[in-house]
N, C-alpha and C positions, 0 to 999 in steps of 0.2 A: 833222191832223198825226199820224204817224203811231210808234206807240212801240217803239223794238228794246226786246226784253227778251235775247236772247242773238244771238251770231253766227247764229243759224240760224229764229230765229225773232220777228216781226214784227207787234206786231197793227195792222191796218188803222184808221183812224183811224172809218172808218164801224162799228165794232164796240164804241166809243167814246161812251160817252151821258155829257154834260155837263148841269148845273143851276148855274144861277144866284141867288142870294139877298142880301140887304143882310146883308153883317157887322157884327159888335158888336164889331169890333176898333178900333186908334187909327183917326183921322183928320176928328175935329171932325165939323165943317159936310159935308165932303166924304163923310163916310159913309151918311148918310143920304140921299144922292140916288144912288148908285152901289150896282150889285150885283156888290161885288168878292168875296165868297163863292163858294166854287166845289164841285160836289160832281160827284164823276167814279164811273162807275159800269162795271163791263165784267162782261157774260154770261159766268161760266166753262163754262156746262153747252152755252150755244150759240156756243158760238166755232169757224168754222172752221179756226182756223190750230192748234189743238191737236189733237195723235194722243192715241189710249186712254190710252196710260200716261202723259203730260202731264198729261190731265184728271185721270187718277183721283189722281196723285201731288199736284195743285191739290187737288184736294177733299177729301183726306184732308188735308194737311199747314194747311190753311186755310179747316177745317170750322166752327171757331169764328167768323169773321168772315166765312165767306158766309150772306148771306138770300136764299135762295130761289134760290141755285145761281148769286148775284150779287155780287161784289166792291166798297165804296164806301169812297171817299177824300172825308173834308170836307178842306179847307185854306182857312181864312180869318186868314192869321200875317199877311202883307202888305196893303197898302192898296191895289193895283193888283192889277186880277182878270188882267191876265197872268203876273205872277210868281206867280199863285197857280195860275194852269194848267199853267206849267212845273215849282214844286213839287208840284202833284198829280201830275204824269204821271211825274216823278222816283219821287215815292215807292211808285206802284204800279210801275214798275218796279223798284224796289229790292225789294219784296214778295214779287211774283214770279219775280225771278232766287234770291231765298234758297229760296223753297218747291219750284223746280226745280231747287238744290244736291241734288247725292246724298249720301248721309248721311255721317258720318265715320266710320270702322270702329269696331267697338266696341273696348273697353280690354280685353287678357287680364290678368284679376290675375296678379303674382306674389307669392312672398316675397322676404324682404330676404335675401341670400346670408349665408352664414355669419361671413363677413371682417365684413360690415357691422354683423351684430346683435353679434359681439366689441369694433367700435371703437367700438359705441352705448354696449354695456356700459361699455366704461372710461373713455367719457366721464363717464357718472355716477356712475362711481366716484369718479374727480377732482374732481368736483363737489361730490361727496357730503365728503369727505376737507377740501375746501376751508370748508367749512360747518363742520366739525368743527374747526378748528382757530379759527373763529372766537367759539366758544361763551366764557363763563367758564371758569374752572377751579374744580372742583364741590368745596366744602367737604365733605373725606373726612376 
């Protein structure tokens, strides 16, 4: 099966290495004869459907969670190892469409306009005035 990660870009289902294992998740009796565990693994360094700036923006952006220039999703939440290959392959493409977002512009600092630092001011003045009239009246 094969995974769209964007309009334009597709990885082949053969670029796709699956493992199977017994989960230690719910399902009694049934768990222990089934290998609903699933570990989903994809080559970033050899994948052919990525251009240079793909990979390098993959390998930088998702330098912490590759080993050895290799991407792996465990998922054993469900007791059926197919719902658990349709949320592996969900989640690595979720991975991958955020790590091949292009970035958000940065933020220009400004300052607060002058209007605003004056209505701040007299907020706290009123504030301040308000507190003050709350106090005792000071034995003078």
């Amino acid at each position: 099966m094969d995974l769209e990660v964007a309009p334009g870009l597709t990885i082949p289902a053969a670029e796709l290495e699956w493992r199977f294992s017994r989960s230690s998740g719910p399902g009694g009796q049934h768990v222990n004869t089934s290998d609903s565990r699933v570990q989903l693994t994809w080559n970033v360094g050899d994948s052919a459907v990525l251009d240079d700036s793909q990979r390098e923006r993959l390998t930088s952006r998702l330098g912490r969670r590759l080993v050895a220039g290799r991407i792996t999703i465990t998922v054993s939440a469900q007791r059926s190892q197919l719902r658990n290959r349709e949320t592996a392959l969900e989640h690595l493409g979720e991975l991958l469409r955020d790590a091949l977002a292009p970035l958000a512009p940065l933020r220009r600092a400004t300052k607060p306009t002058r209007g605003s630092a004056r209505r701040h001011l007299a907020g706290k003045k009123r504030r301040s005035e308000t507190k003050q009239q709350r106090q005792r009246p000071s034995a003078e």
